[in-house]
C-alpha positions in Angstrom: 0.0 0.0 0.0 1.3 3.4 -1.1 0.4 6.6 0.7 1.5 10.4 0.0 2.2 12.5 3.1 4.6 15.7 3.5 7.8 14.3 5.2 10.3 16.6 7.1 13.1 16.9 4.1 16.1 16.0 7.2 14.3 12.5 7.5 14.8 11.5 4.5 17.9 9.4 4.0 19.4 9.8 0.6 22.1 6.9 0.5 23.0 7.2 -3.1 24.8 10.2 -4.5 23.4 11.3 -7.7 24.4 14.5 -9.7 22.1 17.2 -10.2 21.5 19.1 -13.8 22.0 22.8 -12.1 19.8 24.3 -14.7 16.9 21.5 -13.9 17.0 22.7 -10.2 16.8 26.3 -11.0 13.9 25.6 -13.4 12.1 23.1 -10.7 12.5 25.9 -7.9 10.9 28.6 -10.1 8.3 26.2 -10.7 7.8 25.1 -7.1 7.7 28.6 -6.3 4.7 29.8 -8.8 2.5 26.1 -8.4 4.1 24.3 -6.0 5.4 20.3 -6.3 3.1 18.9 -8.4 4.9 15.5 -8.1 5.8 13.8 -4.9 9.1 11.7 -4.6 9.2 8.5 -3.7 10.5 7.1 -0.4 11.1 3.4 1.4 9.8 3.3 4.8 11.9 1.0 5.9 11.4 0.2 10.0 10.2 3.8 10.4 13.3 5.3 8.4 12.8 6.9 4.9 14.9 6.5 2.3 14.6 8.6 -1.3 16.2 7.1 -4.3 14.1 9.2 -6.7 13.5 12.6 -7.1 16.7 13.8 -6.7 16.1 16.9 -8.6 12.7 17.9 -6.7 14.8 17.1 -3.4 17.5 19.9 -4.3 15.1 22.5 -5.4 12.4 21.9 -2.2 16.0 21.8 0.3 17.4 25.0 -1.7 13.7 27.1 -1.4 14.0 26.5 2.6 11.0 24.3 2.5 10.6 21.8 5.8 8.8 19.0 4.4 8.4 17.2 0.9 5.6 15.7 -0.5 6.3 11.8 -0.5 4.5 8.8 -2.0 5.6 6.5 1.3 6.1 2.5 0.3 6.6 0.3 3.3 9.3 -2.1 2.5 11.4 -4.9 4.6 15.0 -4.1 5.1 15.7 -7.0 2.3 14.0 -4.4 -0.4 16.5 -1.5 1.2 19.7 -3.5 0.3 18.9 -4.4 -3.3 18.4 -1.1 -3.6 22.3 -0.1 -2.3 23.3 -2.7 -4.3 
């Protein structure tokens, strides 16, 4: 079962480094700033712990604005679903 909930950005784990596209971050903060995030990320609740693999873009922009919380579609998932994941 998947639910969508704002989640404080500083609990959200992001174990995987990805590089951002500066000019994509610029263009999703002006956006978020005019309409707001349209589209959640996605997270892994993993024993109460999120984790974002996705969404890396929308992450930067939402941390760069100052905002507290994202809008997450949530996914409970054992820690088994975590490592393949980091793998």
């Amino acid at each position: 079962m998947v639910r969508v909930e704002a989640i404080p950005l500083n609990k959200i784990r992001r174990p995987l480094f990805r590089q951002n596209d500066p000019a994509k971050v610029a263009a999703l903060m002006e956006s978020i700033q005019e309409i707001g995030l349209q589209e959640p990320i996605d997270v892994l609740d993993v024993e109460g712990e999120y984790y974002g693999f996705s969404g890396c873009h929308r992450y930067e922009a939402c941390t760069r604005l100052g905002h507290d919380t994202i809008l997450c579609r949530v996914r409970r998932a054992p820690r088994s679903v975590l490592q393949r994941h980091l793998a």
